[in-house]
C-alpha positions, 0 to 999 in steps of 0.5 A: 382166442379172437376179439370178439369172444374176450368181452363174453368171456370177461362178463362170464368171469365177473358174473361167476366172481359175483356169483361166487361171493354172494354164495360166500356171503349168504352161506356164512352169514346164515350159519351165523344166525343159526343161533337165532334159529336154535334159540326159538327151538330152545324147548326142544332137547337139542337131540329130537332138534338134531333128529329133525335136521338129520331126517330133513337133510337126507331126504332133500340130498336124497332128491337133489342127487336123484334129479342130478341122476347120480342115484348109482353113484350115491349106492357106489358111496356104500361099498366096500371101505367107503362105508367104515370111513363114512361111519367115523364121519357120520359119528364125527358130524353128528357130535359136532351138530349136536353139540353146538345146538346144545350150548346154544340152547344153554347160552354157550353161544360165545363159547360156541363162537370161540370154537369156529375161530379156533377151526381155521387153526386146527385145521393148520395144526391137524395138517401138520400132525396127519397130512405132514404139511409144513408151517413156516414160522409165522403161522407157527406163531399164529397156532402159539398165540392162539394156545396162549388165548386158550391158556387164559380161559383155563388160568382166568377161569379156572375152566377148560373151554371145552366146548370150543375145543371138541366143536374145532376139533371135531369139525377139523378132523371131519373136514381133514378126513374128507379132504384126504378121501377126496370124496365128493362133496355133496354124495358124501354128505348124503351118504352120512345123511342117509346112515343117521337118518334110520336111527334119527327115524325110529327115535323120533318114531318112539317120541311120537310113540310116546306122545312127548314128541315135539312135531305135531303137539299142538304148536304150529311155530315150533312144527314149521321151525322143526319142518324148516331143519332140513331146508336150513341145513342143506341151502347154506351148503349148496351155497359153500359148494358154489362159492368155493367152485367159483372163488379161490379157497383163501378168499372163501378162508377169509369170509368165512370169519363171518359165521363166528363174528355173527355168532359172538355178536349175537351172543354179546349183543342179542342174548347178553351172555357174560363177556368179562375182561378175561374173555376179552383177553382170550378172544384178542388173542384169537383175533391176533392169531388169525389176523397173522395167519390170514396175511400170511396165508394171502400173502403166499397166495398173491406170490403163488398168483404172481408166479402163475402169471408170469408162466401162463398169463391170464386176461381176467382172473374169476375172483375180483 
């Protein structure tokens, strides 16, 4: 390597790094407004809202993959064990994006906030379960504190939080199973997409049918909220693709707190839904827990950058 290409090649680094966490940070921080976006949809059934996000999705995925010209590669998705895999994915995603509009149109949005602070967790406890990953004693400690967080929900209010528990588990074992496949990315969601988007078609289709759908009945706001459900949907992810492209995962892993951070001020803040001592108490323990497992989780990565280092020497690193 001569001189004169280590100054381009050290702006295209910084240039990629901020690339990297703009897309973290706008890709994050519009999943945490999604309430704002469901609550002005809040007189549509959170299932014709879900139709409209599947439908619109698939068609945009459908385009991006075509102008990438992977149009076989998507068909390919489709054949032979591929397909029950992406059924169990489809059926886990739709749960997941289904659920989490109905409780925030129900004022469940703090307990819809409590689920996405879990998920990094689950997805450690699931690994350990499916994948046979190993923990060390710190993070076990994590995972008991935060059991200990949920354990004061059930005591305190003698309710399971349900809510929280199938939006972690549900989006932990999605993420787990596409882990293990290593299918890509962006053909993946577009193969779940597409094999929602025939059902979210004819439902919608017999609403309309019916004269009780949404679209079109005569409230210009709520068409271009129900218009917008793809684009909101796809934007977001493009910009976690590119992030996570660009910047080690434990600095995507630590940004990422700011979608259920968002959402819970929006729910204390903004909707004034209740937030008792015994909610406090829960989430402390939440915070506690990731607090721990974060440091660990950086801690290892620095000594594993530190051994990289010293192997194969680096001028710039991608990630600031």
């Amino acid at each position: 390597m001569t001189r004169q290409t280590q100054p381009a090649l050290d702006r295209q680094a910084d240039g990629g790094a901020v690339a990297g966490v703009l897309g973290a940070l706008g890709c994050f921080s519009i999943w945490g407004l999604f309430p704002v976006y469901f609550k002005l949809l809040e007189r549509v059934p959170a299932l014709e809202v879900l139709a409209h996000r599947i439908l619109g999705s698939a068609l945009l995925l459908l385009a991006l993959i075509l102008a990438q010209g992977r149009g076989r590669a998507l068909l390919a998705e489709f054949r032979g064990r591929r397909l029950g895999f992406y059924l169990l994915t489809t059926l886990l995603i739709s749960a997941n994006w289904l659920l989490y509009i109905w409780a925030v149109q129900n004022g469940r949005i703090l307990e819809a906030s409590l689920g996405y602070y879990i998920n990094p967790l689950v997805n450690v406890l699931l690994g350990v379960l499916f994948l046979r990953e190993r923990l060390n004693p710190r993070q076990w400690a994590a995972i008991a504190i935060a059991a200990a967080g949920v354990l004061v929900l059930v005591v305190g209010h003698g309710v399971l939080p349900w809510i929280s528990l199938v939006l972690a588990f549900s989006f932990g074992s999605y993420g787990m199973l596409r882990k293990k496949a290593g299918h890509n990315p962006t053909l993946g969601l577009g193969v779940e997409t597409a094999l929602m988007a025939p059902v979210a078609l004819l439902f919608l289709a017999v609403l309309a049918g019916r004269g009780a759908g949404a679209l079109g009945a005569g409230d210009g706001g709520t068409d271009l909220l129900l218009l917008a459900a793809g684009p909101i949907t796809v934007a977001p992810l493009l910009m976690f693709l590119e992030a996570t492209q660009r910047l080690r995962l434990s600095t995507v892993g630590l940004i990422q707190y700011l979608t259920p951070t968002l959402q819970f001020l929006l729910a204390v803040v903004a909707y004034r839904e209740p937030f008792t001592g015994i909610h406090l108490a829960a989430f402390g323990c939440i915070w506690l827990a990731l607090a721990l497992y974060s440091a660990d989780a950086w801690s290892i990565y620095r000594r594993r950058d530190r051994r990289s280092a010293g192997l194969a020497p680096s001028p710039r690193n991608v990630d600031p």
